[in-house]
N, C-alpha and C positions, 0 to 999 in steps of 0.2 A: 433133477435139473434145478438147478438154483435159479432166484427169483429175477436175477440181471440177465442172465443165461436167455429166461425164457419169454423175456422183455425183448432183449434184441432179435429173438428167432420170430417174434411177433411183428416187430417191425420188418423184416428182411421179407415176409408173408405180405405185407399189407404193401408193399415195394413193390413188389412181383404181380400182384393184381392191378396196381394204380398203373403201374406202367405200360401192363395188357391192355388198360381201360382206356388211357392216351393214345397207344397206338391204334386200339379199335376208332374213335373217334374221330383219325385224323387221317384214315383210310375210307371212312365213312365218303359213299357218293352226295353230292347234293340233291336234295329232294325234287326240283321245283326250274331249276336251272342251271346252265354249265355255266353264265358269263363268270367274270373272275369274280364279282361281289358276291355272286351263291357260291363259288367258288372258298372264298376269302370266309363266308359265314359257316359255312358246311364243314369246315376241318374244328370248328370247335368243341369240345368234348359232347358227349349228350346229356350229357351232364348238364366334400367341398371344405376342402377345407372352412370354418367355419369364419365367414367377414361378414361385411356393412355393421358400420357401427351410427347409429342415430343421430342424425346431421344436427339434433339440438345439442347432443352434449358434446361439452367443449374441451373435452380431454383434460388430462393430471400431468403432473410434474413427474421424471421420471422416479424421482424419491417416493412420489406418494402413489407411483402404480403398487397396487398387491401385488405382492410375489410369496410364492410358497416354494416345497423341494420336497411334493407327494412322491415323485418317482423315486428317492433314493432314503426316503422314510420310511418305503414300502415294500422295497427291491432288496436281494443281497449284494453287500458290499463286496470289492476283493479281500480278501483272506489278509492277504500281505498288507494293505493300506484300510483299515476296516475303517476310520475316521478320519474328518478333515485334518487332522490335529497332525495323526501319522502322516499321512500325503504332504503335507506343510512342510514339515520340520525335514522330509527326508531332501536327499542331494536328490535332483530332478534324473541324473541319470539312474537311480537305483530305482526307478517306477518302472522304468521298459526301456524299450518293446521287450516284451516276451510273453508266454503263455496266461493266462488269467481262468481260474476254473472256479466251480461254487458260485461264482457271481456274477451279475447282469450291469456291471458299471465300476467303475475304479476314480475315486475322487481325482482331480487332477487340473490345475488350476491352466489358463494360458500364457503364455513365453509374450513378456511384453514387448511392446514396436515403440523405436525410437521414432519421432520425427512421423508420427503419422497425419496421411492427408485426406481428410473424408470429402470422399469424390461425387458422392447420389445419396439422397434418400429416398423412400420413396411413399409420398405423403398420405397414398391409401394405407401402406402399411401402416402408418404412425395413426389413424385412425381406429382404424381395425382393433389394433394392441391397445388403444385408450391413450394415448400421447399428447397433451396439447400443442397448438400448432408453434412451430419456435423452438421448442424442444431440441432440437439437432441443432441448435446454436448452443447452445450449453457447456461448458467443459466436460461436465457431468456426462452425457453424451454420448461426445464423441470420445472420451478415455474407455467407456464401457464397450462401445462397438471396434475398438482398436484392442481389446484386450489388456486393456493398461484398471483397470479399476473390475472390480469384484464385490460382493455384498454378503463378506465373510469377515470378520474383525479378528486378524489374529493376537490382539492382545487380550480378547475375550474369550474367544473361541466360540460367539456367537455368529450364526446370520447363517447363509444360505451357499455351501462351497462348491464350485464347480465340477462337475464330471462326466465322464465319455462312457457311451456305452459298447457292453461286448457283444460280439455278435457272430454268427459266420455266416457262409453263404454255398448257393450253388451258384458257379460263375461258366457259363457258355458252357451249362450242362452237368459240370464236373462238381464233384466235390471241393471246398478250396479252404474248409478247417476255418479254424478262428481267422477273421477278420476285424471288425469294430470299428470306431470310430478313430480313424488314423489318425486325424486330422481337423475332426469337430470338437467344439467341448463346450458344453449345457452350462449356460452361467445360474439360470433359475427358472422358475413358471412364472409370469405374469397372468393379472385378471383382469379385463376390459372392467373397470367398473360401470359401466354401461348395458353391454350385452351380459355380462358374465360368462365371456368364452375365455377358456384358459389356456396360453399358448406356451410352450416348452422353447425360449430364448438358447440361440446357438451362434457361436461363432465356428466359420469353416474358416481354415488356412491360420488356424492360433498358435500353432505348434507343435510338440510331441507329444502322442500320450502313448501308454503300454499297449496299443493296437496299430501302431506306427508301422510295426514289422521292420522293411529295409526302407521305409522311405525319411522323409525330413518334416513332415506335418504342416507344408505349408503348402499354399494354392498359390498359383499365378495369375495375373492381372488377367490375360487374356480369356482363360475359363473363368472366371471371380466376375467380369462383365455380362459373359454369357450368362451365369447363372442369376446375376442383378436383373435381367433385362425379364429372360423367360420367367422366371416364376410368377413375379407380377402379372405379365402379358399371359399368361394363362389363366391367372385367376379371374382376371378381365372379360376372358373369354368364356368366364362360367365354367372351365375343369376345376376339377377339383385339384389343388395344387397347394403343395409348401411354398410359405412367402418368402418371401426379402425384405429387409426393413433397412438395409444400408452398405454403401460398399463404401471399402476403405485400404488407400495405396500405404504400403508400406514400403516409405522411400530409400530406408539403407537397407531393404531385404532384399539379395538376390539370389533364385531361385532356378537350381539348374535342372530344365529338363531336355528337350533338342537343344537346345541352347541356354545361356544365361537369361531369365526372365526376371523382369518385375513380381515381387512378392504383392500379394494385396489380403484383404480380408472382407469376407461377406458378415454379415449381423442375416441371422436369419430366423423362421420362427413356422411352430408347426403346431395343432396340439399334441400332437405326439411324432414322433420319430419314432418308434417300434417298427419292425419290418418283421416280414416272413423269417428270414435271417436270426432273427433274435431267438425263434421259435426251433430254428437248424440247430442250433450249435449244442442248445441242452438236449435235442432228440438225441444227436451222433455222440455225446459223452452218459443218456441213458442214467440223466437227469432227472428222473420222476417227480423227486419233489417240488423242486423251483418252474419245469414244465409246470405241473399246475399252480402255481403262485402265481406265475405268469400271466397265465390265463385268464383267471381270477381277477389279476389288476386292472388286465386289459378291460374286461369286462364292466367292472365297478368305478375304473379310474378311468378310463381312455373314452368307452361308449357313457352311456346315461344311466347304465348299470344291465343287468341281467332281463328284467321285465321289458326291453327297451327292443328285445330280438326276434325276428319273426316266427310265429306259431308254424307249425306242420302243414307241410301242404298236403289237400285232400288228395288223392289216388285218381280225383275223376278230374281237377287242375288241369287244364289247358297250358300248352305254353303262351298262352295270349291272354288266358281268362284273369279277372281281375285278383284271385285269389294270389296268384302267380307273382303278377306284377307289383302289387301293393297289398303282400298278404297282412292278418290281423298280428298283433302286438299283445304287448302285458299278458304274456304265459307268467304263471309264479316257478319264484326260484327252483322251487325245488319240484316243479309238474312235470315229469315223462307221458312225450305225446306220441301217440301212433301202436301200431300190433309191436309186441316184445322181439320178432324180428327184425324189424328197422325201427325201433323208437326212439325218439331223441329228449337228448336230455339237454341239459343248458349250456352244456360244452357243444354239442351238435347244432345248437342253434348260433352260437357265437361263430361258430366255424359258416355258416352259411351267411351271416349277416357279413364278415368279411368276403366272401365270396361275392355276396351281390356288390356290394361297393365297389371293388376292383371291376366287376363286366360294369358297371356305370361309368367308369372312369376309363374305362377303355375305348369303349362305346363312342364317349367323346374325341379322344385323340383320333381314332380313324376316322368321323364326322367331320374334323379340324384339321387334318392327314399331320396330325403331331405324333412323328416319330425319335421316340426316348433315347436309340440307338443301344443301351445296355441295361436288360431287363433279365439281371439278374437274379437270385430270391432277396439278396441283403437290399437291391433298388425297388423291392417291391413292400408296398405300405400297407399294414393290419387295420389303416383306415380309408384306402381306395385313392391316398394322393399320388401324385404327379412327384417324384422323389428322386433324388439326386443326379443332377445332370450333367453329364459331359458332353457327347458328341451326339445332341440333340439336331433335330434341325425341323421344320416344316417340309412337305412337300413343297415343290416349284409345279414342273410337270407332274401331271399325275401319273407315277411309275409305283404300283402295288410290290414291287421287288427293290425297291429303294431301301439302301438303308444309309445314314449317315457317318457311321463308323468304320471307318479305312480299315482297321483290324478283324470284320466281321467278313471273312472271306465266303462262307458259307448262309450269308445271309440270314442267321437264325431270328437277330431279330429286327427283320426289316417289318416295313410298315405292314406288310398282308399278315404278316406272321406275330403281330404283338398280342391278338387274343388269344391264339393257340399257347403263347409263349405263357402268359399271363393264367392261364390255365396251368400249365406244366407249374408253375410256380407254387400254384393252389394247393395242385397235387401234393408239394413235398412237406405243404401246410397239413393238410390229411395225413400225411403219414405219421408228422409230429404229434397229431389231436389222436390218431387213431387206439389208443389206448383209454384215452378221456371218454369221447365216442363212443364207444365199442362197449364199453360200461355198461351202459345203457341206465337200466334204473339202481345199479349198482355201484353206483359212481360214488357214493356217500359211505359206505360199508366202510368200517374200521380196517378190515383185514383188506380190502382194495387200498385204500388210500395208504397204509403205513406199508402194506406187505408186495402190493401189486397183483398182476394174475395168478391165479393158479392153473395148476395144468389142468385140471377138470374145466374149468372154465375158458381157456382159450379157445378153441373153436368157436363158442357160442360169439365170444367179444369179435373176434376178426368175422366173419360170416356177418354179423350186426354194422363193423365199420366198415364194411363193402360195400355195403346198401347203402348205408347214408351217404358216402364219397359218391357211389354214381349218383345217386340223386341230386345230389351238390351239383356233380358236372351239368344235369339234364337243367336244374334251375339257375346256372352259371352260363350258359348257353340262350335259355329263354330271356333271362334279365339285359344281357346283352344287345339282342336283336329286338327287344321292344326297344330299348332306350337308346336303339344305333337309326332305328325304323322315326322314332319320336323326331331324333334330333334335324334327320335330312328330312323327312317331311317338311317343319318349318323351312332347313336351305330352301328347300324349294318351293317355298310360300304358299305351301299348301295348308290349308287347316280341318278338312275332314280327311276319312280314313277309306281307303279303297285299297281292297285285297291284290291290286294290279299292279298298282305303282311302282313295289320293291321292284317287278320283271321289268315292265314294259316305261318306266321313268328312270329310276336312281339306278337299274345296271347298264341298262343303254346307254343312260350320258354317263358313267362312267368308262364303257367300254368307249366310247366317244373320245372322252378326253385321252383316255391311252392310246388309241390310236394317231392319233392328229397331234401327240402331243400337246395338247391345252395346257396352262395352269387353271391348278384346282381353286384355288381360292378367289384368284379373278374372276371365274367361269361364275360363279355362283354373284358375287356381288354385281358385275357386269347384268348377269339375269336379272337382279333385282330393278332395276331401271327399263326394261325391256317393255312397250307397250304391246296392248290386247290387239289393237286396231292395225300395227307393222305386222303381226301374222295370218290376216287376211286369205294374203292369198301368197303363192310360192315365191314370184318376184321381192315379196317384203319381206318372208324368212329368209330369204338366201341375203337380203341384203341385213340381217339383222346378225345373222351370223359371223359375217366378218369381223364385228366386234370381239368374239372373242379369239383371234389367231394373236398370237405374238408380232410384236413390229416391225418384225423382219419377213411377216408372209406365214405361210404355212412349211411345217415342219415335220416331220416323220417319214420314215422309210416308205417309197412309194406313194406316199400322198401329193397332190394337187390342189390348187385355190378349189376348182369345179367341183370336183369328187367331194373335196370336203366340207363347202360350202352348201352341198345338197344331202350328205351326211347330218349337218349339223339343222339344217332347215326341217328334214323330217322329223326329227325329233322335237324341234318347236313346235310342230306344229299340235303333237301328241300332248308337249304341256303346256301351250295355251289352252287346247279344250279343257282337260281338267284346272286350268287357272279361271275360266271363266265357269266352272261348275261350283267354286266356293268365292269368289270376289265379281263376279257380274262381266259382261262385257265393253263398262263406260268407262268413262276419264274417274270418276269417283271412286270406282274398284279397286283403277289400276293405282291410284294415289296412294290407300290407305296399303295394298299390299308392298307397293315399297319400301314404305315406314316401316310394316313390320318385317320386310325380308331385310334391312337395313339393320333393324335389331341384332339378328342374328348371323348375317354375313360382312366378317369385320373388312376396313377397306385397306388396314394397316393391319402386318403382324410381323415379329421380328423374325428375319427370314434371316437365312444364313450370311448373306452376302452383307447385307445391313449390319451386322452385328460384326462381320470382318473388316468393316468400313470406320466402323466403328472405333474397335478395338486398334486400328490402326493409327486413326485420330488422336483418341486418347494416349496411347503409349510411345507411337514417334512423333506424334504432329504437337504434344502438348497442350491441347485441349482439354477445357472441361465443360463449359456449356452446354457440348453435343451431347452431353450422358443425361442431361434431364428433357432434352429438347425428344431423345427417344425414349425416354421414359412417358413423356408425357403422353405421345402417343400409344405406346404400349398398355397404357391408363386407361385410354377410349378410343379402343378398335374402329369401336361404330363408327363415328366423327366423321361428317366429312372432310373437316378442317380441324386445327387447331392454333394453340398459339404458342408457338416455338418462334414465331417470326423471324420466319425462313418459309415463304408458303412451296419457293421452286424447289427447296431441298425435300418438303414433306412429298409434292407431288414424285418426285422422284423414285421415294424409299414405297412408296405406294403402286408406283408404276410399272414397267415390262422390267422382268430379272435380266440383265445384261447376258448373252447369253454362252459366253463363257463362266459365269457365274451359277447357273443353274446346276441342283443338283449336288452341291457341295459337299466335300465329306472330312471330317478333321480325326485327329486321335484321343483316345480316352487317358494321355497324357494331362495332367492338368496340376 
């Protein structure tokens, strides 16, 4: 049996188990309770982006931000275009679209815009990256966020040359072969010189590059908005999330999708852009080599390096114990930890540090009910961000089977379903490591590393990368539910820990608000104001509860003001006692826990209807104004106020979803 042979009969092995291991999981009962949040948590296997930049320093010119081009120093070039030099000189059509093998990027500069009009910036970005303030006045600027300027000199053939990366994916399950970056293309790395966070500079909607396939590489105003507005307004939110740093109309591009559109261009920015996807494409062409190069980079170039990954969890690990949740660090590179049947080596560890970042990042979005709409493996990030957005949306009502994607008939990945999904994703991450993994303390051997398995040795490796994947899933599952447990505790202004809560507080009012139709995100803020002293006695809950129905009264199949107003009072009454178990029962308690439930329940977030208000404004109405006045807001959720000066427009986009408007769903057209 030859060595590719028994490479892919390995992976077709570890296939077949993982997908046993997902189905067990997700047939799995819930331990503890049926409502749909034990529901919602129980189907998971059993298995930040980095900002604030330091308000003394005053930012650099964009000349004098560092910039470097580790990813493509590091990486294999395409075959066909191995230098800038090649890519340059060749006619644009003889790059692609077509197949790209061997390599993880294809230089490829962007197709410049006549007559471009920079419409937003958005000024935490321009901090974060190290920009001083003014910057976006520049020509300098605006020609590099429009794709008209590069920091490649081709009379020298020095500097730093643009390129997209290759990738492929599983998309709503299936195989779907090379994909890449259709439509994005990496002008260079900049370095805060401040924090020294290193961010990988991207325009989306640039043009064509060899991963274009059948389409035109360009984005339309109407998604280019959407994705200006949310990236920000999540990062705000404390998800972890790829930013935005600018959007930009591109006035003689028109862009045919359901119709003739407005072309535009985002300036975006991430430290890495690597997805699960990138890790698909070499597993399925049986890539051994660049797989682990890959990994490697990831590793040394993406994280803090190898030492930076979490040790082994002990066997007697709790899923709550602290080991669990914030295991120890700085294992050495080359230390295999654990008995020679499941021991891990520093691929194993890598594979679990992505793992937890994704359940932390997840964790958040159903906390935030941010539903991504296409969570597929190329939308999913090897560093736990919030990543490429189409037909996103917020929850309105709280509907756990919501999804925002008109094309997702099956609902795979509506909002109950993004950790299972997020998981499945993991999975096809293990299948790709499971050679690396599976190694175990053999991962260093000459004749592994040049020759791969041999057949004496398979069994041992697959048997070894079984165990570590379920345990992946078992601490992909616990990292989840602490940090899903963490996050609604604070919503609901609690600050000690009581094993009751998850039942008898967070599934209740959640099973609450689906019934009676509520909105999720008013329910929580609206709480935060709620005094100790209105839940007294029955008469003052039922009348506290009416605050939160919609304007139009109560809503939902079978429900009534009575019913649900005595629905919603028994449950206040269950979280004022534990609100005056950690804040007291005075005026001074209830003060300081508004502040802090204020923190974390924002009173503005861009909600579907807002951003279709929006995009309407901007594209028929000819406005621009509107695009920073929700930006601003998007900036600072918490705010009561801010200064868009327009207080009736803010109170509005703050206020009850019109209710034809709720619930909105668009297509992954963009």
């Amino acid at each position: 049996m030859s060595h590719d042979t028994l490479y892919k009969s390995i992976q077709i092995l570890l296939l077949s188990f993982i997908s046993y291991m997902l189905l067990r999981a997700l047939l799995q009962r819930p331990l503890s309770s049926s409502s749909p949040l034990a529901r919602m948590t129980a189907q998971y296997s059993n298995a930040a982006n980095g900002s604030s930049n330091g308000a003394s320093f005053a930012g650099v010119s964009l000349q004098d931000l560092p910039k470097s081009d580790t990813f493509t120093s590091n990486l294999p070039p395409d075959p066909e275009f191995p230098t800038p030099s090649a890519s340059h000189n060749a006619p644009r059509q003889d790059l692609g679209p077509r197949m790209v093998k061997g390599a993880l990027y294809t230089y490829v500069r962007p197709e410049e815009t006549s007559e471009p009009e920079l419409l937003g910036v958005s000024p935490a970005a321009m901090r974060d990256i190290g920009l001083q303030a003014g910057e976006e006045n520049t020509p300098d600027f605006r020609a590099l966020v429009a794709g008209n300027k590069t920091y490649w000199d081709p009379s020298t053939e020095k500097g730093i040359y643009p390129w997209a990366q290759c990738y492929g994916g599983y998309q709503f399950g299936s195989w779907a072969g090379q994909l890449g970056d259709g439509r994005a293309i990496s002008l260079f790395e900049s370095t805060n010189p401040s924090t020294k966070i290193r961010y990988e500079i991207q325009l989306k909607g640039a043009g064509k590059t060899p991963y274009s396939r059948f389409a035109d590489g360009k984005a339309v105003l109407r998604s280019s908005i959407r994705e200006f507005i949310v990236s920000e307004a999540l990062n705000a939110l404390h998800i972890p999330s790829t930013r935005a740093l600018s959007l930009t109309l591109a006035q003689n591009s028109k862009v045919r999708r359901e119709r003739m559109e407005p072309g535009a261009i985002v300036a975006r920015f991430a430290q890495s852009w690597l997805r699960i996807g990138t890790f698909d494409i070499l597993r399925a062409r049986g890539d051994r080599k660049n797989l682990r190069k890959l990994a490697t980079y990831v590793a040394e170039n993406v994280y803090p390096g190898w030492t930076s990954f979490p040790s082994i969890l002990p066997e007697s690990a709790s899923a709550t114990s602290s080991f669990t949740i914030d295991p120890p660090r700085n294992v050495p590179f080359d230390k295999t930890e654990g008995e020679s049947s499941g021991e891990e080596n520093r691929f194993a560890r890598l594979y679990r540090e992505i793992a937890r970042r994704n359940a932390k990042t997840v964790a958040y979005w159903q906390a935030y009910a941010f539903t991504n709409g296409v969570l597929n493996t190329d939308n999913t990030s090897l560093l736990g961000l919030s990543l490429d957005f189409g037909p996103f949306a917020f929850l309105d009502n709280f509907d756990p089977s919501y999804t925002p994607n008109h094309d997702d008939h099956a609902l795979r990945y509506s909002y109950r379903n993004q950790p299972s999904i997020i998981w499945w994703n993991l999975l096809r991450l293990g299948e790709s490591f499971g050679e690396l993994i599976g190694a175990g303390s053999r991962v260093d051997e000459d004749q592994f590393v040049k020759e791969g398995v041999t057949k004496a040795f398979a069994p041992e490796l697959i048997k070894r990368a079984e165990t570590i994947i379920e345990r992946v899933g078992e601490e992909y599952r616990a990292v989840f539910q602490a940090e899903y447990t963490r996050l609604m505790r604070k919503r609901f202004g609690l600050t000690s820990e009581n094993a009751k809560d998850f039942d008898e507080l967070f599934s209740e009012a959640l099973d609450t608000m689906e019934a009676l139709e509520l909105d999720f995100n008013h329910f929580f803020r609206r709480l935060s104001t709620v005094k100790v002293k209105d839940l007294e006695n029955e008469e003052g809950r039922q009348w506290v509860a009416g605050r939160f129905f919609h304007a139009e009264g109560v809503t939902g199949f079978g429900n009534n003001e009575k019913g649900a107003k005595k629905r919603i009072a028994k449950w206040l009454e269950k979280w004022g006692t534990r609100v005056q178990e950690d804040w007291g029962n005075d005026d001074e308690g209830d003060g300081k826990r508004e502040v802090e439930m204020k923190k974390v329940n924002p009173k503005f977030i861009p909600r579907s209807w807002v951003l279709d208000e929006l995009i309407q404004r901007v594209e028929h109405g000819g406005e621009r104004e509107v695009i920073g006045q929700v930006m601003e807001m998007a900036l600072n959720p918490f705010e009561d106020g801010w200064k868009t000066g327009d207080r009736k427009q803010e109170e509005r986009w703050c206020g009850d979803v019109p209710r034809g408007n709720r619930q909105m769903m668009c297509s992954c057209s963009s």
